[in-house]
N, C-alpha and C positions, 0 to 999 in steps of 0.2 A: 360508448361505441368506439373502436378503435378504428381510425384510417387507415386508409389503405392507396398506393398509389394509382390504382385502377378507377375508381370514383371518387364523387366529386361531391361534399356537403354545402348545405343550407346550414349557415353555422347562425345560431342565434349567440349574441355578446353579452355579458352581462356585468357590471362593475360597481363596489357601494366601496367609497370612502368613510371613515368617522364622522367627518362632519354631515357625508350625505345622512348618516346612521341616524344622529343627534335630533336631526329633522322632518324623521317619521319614518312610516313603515312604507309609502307608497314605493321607496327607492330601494329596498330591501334584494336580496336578489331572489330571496323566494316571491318573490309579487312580479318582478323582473319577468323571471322565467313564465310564468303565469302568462301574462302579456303577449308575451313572443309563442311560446308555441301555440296561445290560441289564434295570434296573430298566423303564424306559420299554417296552421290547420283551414282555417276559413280564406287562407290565399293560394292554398292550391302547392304547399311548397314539401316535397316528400323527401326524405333522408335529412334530416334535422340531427344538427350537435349544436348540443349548448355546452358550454364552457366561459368561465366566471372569474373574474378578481373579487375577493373579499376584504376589505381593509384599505385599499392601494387609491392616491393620490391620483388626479385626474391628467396633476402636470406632468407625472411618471409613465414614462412606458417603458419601462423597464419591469412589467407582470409577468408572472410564466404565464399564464396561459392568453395574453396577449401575444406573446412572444412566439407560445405553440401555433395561434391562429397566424403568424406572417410565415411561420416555416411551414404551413401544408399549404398557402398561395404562394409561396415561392415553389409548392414540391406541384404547383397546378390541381390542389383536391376542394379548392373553395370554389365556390358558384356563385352565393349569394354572402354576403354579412347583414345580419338584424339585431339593432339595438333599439333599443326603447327611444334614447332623442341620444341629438349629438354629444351631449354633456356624458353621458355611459362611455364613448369613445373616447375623450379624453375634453381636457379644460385647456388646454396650453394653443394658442391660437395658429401658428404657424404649424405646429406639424400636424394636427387636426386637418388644417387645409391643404395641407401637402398629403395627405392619405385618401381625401374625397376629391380633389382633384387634378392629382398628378399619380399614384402609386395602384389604387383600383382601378383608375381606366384603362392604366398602362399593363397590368397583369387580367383587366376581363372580369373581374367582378364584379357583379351588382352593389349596390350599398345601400340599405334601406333604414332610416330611422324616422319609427312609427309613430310616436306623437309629435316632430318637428313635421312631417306631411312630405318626408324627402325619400325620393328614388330616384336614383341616379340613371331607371331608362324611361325617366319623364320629364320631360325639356320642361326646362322653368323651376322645377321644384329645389334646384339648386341655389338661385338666385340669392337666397337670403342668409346661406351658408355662413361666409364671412362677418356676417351681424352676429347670427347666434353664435358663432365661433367666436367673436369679441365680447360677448354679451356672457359666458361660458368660462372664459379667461378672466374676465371681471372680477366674476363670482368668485372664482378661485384665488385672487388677488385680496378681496375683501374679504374669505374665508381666511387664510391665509392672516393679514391683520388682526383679527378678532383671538383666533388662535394663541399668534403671538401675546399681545395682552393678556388674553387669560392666563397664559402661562407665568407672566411675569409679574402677575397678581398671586398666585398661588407661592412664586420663587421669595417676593416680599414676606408673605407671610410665614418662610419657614418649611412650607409641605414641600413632601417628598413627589418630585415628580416622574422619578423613573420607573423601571420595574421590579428591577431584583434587588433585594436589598443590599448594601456595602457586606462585602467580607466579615465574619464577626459578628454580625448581626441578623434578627429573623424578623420577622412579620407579625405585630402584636396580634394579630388576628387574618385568615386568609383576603378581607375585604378592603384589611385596614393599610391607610397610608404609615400610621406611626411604626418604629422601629425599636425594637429593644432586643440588649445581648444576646447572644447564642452562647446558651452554656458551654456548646463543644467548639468552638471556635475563637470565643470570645479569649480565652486563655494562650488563643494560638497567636492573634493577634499583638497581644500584652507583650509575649514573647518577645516577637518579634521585635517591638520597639525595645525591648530591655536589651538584646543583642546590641542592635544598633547603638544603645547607649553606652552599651561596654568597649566599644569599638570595632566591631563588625562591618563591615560592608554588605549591601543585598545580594552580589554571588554568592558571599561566603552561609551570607544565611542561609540561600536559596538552597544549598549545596548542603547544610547540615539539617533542614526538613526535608529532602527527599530522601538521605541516608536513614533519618528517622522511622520515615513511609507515613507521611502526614500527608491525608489528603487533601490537593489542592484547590484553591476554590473554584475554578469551574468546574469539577468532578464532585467537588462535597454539594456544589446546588444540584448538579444534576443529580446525586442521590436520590437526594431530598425532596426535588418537585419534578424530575423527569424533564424538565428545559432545559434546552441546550444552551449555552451563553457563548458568545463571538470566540471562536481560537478553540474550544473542546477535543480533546484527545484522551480518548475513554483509553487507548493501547497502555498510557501510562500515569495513570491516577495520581501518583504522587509529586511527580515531578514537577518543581517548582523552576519561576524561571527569576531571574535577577528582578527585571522589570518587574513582575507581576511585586516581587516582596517593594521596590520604592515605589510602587503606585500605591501600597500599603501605608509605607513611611510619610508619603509626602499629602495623604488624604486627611483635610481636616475634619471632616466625619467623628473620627475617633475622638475629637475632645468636647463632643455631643453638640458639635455645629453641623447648620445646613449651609453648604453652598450651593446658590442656584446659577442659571443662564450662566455657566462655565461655555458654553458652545452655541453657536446659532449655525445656518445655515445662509448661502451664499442668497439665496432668493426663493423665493416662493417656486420659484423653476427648477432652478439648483438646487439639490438637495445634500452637498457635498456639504461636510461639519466645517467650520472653523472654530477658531481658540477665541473668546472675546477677551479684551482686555480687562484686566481687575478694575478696573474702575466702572465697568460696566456689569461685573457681576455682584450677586448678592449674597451679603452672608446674614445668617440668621443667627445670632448665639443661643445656648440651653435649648435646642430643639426634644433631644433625648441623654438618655443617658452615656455619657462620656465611659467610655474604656480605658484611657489613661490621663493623668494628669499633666497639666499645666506646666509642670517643673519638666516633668518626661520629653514632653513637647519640645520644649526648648533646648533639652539638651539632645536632643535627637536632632535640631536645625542645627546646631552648631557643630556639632560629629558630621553630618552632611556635607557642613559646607568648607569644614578643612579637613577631610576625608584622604588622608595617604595611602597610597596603594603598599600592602606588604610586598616583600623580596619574592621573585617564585620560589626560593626553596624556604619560606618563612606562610604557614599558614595562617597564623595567628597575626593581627596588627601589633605594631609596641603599644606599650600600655599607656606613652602619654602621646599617641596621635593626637595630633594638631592643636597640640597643647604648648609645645614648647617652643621660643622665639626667642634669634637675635636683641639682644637690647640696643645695639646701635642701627643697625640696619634695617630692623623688622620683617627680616625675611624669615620664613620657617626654618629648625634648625633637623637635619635628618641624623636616625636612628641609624648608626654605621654597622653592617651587621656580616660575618658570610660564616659560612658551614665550616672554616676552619676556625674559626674561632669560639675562646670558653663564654657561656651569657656572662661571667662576672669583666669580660672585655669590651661588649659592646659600650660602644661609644655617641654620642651624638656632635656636630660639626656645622656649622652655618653650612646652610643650600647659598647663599649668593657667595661666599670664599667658595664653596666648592666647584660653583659652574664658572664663574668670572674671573677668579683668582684673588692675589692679596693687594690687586689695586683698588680691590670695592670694598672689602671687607676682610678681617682677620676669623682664625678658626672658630672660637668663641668654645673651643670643646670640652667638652665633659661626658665623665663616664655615668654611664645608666644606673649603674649600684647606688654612684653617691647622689645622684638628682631623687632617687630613690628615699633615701637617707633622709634627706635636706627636708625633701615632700611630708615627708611620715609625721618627722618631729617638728614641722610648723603645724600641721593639720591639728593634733593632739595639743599642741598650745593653745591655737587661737579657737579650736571645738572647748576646751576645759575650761579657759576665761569667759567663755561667751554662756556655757553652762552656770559657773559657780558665780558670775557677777554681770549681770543680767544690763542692772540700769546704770554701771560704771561702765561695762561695755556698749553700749548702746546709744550714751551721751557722749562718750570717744568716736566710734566709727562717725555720727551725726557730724560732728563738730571736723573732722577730719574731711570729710567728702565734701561736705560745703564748700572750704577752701580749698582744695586740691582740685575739683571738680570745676570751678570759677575759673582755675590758672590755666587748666586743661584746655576748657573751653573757647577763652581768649584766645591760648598760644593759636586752635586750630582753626579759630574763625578768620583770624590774623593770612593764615599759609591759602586759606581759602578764597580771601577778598584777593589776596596777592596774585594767585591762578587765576582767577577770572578775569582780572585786570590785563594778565599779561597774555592772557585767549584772546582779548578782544582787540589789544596792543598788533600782535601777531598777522589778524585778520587784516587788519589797516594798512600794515606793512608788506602784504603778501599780493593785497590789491594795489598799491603805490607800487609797489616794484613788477607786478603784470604793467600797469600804465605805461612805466619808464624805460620796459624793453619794447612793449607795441610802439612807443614813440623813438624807440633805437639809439635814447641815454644809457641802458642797460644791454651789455652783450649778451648773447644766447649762452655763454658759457659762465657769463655770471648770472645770470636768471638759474641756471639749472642748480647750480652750487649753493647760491642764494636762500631761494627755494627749497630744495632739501633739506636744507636747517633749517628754515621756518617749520618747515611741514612733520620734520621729527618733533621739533617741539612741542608743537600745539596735539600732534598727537600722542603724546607724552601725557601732558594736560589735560589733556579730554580723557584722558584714560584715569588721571588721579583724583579729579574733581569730582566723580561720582561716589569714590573712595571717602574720599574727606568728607561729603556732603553726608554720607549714612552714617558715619564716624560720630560727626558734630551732631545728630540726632539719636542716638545710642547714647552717648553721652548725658545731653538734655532728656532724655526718656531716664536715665537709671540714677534715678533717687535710693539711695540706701535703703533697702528693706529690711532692716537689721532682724526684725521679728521673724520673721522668714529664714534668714540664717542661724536664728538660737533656737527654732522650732527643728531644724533638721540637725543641728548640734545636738540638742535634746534624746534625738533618735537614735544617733550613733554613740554611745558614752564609753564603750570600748575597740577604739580603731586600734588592730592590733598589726594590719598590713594595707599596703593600698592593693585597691581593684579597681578596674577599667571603671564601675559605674561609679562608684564612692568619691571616684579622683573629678569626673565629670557632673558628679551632685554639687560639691563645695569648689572647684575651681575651674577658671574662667580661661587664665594665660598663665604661663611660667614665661620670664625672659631672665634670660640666660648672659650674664657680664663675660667682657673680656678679663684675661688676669691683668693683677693691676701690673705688674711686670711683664714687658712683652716677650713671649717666648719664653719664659719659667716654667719650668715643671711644678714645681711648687710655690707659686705666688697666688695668692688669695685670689678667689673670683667670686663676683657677686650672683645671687641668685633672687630673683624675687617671684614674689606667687601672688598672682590679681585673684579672688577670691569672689565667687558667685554673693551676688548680694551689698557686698561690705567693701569692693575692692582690695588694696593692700593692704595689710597688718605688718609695718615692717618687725622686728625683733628688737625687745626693750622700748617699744616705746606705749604699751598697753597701759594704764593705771594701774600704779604700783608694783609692776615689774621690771626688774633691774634692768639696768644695760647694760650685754658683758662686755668683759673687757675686747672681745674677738666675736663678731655679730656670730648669729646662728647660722647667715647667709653668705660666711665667707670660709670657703671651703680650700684646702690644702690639698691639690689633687696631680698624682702622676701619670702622663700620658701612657694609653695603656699599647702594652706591648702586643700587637697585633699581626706581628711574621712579617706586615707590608711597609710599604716606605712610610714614614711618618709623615706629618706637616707640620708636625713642631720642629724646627732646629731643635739639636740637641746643645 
């Protein structure tokens, strides 16, 4: 029946949450209604609407059609309200008692609920309101508890608790929690992380599946089961957003893990999500079947996370994004690139000479052909030795990374004990010198100067300390996996060019020497290549391979002529 603003209903309420569900049928809303309009019938009450939440939390009043019942007693068309007992109106104590007795009096509505024995125009029946209203709240608080547990019994063990399944994946059965690939998607997925491993970023991908006309995943569910999923825009099926591809990327789902209690909510009251910390989530490994590999994984975190934006007029990333590094400074070294210049020009140059100048750092520059060069033919050496001589390869890398790996560790546990020393150094001196100006041994004008250097420092420190520390733990985590490197040598036995993935399968860092003469056009410059798995392989030093007379990593190279000012002195 539809209202009208002329009359005025006898609205009966009716509300079932899951958990009321869980705990029988008495609270159902077809027994609900049952109730109330026989209730309505045998009390004498004519023009009856009933109107119902199905699913909705007690603490929420945020229902439509609770929502509908305050906009026709604000529009003046309600008379009466009937609910079964207070708990139907809601569980949340305070506004429960702010609607029975401050909001109906004040707009003229009766309030009646039938099995608590309360009618708001019979003095007394109200009395015990606030009981059941905490008594109500309780419940919900202890529902609420139970909830949580259960969930986080199900999150330990692995089960899926949500409803739609991850991207890429379908429903081993309509009833069933487990998950396994989607033929037609599952490939889309794969894609996408091979993109990304070739050096893509998510617009760029985002950008080459809509061009394709791939449809996106809230439009390929909705195909498929008619639900709608949060953000849907049927106008444009294909269209992918950035986001949507690194929510792709960054999901461990794909390597056939569950992660659970990713998110809680603020309170049994608040139902606003928050992010819980990792350490409070849980992850389940081999839940299902994995869609990419381990290796994939990994190199998809690292493209991530030194990720360079290409040039606007360069769609394409260079081929060795956030690959190649300063070897004195450790800054990243950028692709020099514009629209007037030939690809056999482009150049790369230290990022800290470029932004600081030559007080922090020198050029370190080299051209992309020959880093190019350099790359190919160490790839093809240390891939053929690790194919043709397995356990002389093998017994070298071992023996190599031991030692290297020990002096590595030292130097940076060393620079680390040193930082922390001097963080806490700093803090001493920083409350010594507040003392000595409150006591007015220090002037305000040396307190602030003071001070300033303390405070760049230590926030210097604070900033490198996290640094070092995941450093020092990356290190201690990567044991040589040498089998793992002659396995994927194995695979590739004819590397005839590099590709964005192939350079990202087998290596790790390029760092890039100054020449040994400064400002030479042509003085040797060192190049080296940290290699996924094995680390370094410098040149000549393999069993049984020569040493040339001129390493393979010392490159003879002319600054290239690029129309613009140079940075080499000539």
């Amino acid at each position: 029946m539809k209202a009208s603003q002329n009359q005025k209903y006898n609205v009966l309420y009716g509300r079932l949450s899951q958990e009321d569900e869980r705990q029988g049928e008495s609270n159902s809303i077809y027994n609900q209604r049952l109730l109330l309009e026989q209730y309505a019938r045998e009390n004498g009450f004519q023009n009856t609407l009933f109107l119902a939440d199905d699913g909705y939390s007690g603490t929420n009043f945020e229902r439509p059609s609770w929502k509908k019942i305050v906009e026709m007693i604000e529009n003046g068309q309600v008379e009466t309200l009937i609910v079964k007992d207070l708990s139907r109106l809601g569980r949340e104590y305070l506004q429960v008692g702010y609607y029975t007795e401050i909001y109906f009096p004040q707009k003229g509505v009766r309030f009646i609920a039938v099995n608590d024995g309360v009618d708001s125009l019979v003095e007394g029946s109200n009395d015990f309101n606030p009981i059941r209203n905490w008594a109500n709240e309780l419940h919900a608080k202890e529902s609420s508890k139970k909830v949580r547990a259960i969930k986080r019994m199900q999150a330990q063990r692995g089960e899926r608790t949500g409803g739609a399944p991850p991207y890429g994946y379908k429903k081993k059965a309509p009833d069933s929690k487990k998950i396994v690939p989607d033929e037609v998607t599952a490939p889309v997925v794969q894609r996408i992380f091979s993109l990304c491993a070739a050096g893509k970023g998510p617009s760029q991908i985002a950008r080459q599946l809509t061009a394709e006309q791939v449809l996106n995943p809230s439009n390929y569910y909705f195909r498929q089961t008619g639900a709608a999923l949060c953000g849907l825009d049927t106008s444009q099926p294909c269209r992918w957003s950035g986001a949507s591809v690194a929510h792709i990327l960054d999901n461990i789902v794909y390597r056939g893990h569950t992660l659970g209690l990713r998110t809680t909510t603020v309170s049994y009251k608040n139902k606003a999500e928050v992010k819980r910390p990792e350490s409070e989530q849980a992850l389940v490994e081999n839940t299902h079947e994995p869609l990419i590999t381990q290796e994939l994984w990994e190199i998809v975190r690292e493209v991530r996370r030194h990720k360079r934006r290409a040039p606007k007029h360069m769609e394409e990333p260079g081929l060795f994004s956030g690959l190649v590094y300063c070897a004195d400074c450790g800054g990243y070294l950028v692709l020099c690139r514009t629209e007037k210049m030939r690809e056999d020009q482009y150049y790369f140059r230290c990022s800290t000479y470029g932004k600081k100048g030559k007080a922090f750092c020198t050029p370190h520059q080299i051209l992309e052909r020959d880093l190019k060069a350099i790359v190919l033919d160490d790839l093809k050496r240390v891939t053929h030795f690790a194919r043709k001589k397995e356990r002389q390869f093998a017994e070298y890398i071992q023996q190599k990374n031991s030692a290297q790996l020990r002096r590595e560790i030292s130097r940076l546990q060393k620079e680390l004990d040193t930082g922390k020393k001097r963080c806490g150094e700093l803090s001493a001196l920083f409350k010594r010198l507040y003392e000595d100006n409150v006591l007015g041994r220090v002037t305000n004008e040396q307190f602030r100067m003071l001070s300033a250097d303390y405070n760049a420092e230590q926030k210097a420190l604070e900033e490198a300390i996290p640094r070092m520390e995941a450093r020092l733990e990356e290190l201690r985590a990567s044991v040589a996996n040498v089998e793992a490197f002659i396995e994927k040598a194995k695979r590739y036995t004819a590397i005839e060019e590099l590709t964005p993935d192939l350079l990202r399968l087998f290596i790790r860092r390029i760092e890039i020497g100054e020449r040994g003469k400064k400002y030479s056009r042509s003085s040797g410059q060192s190049v080296r290549i940290f290699y996924r798995d094995i680390g370094a392989v410098d040149s000549g030093m393999l069993p049984g391979e020569a040493k040339p007379a001129l390493s393979a990593f010392q490159l003879h190279q002319a600054v290239p002529n690029t129309g613009q000012p140079q940075d080499i002195p000539a």
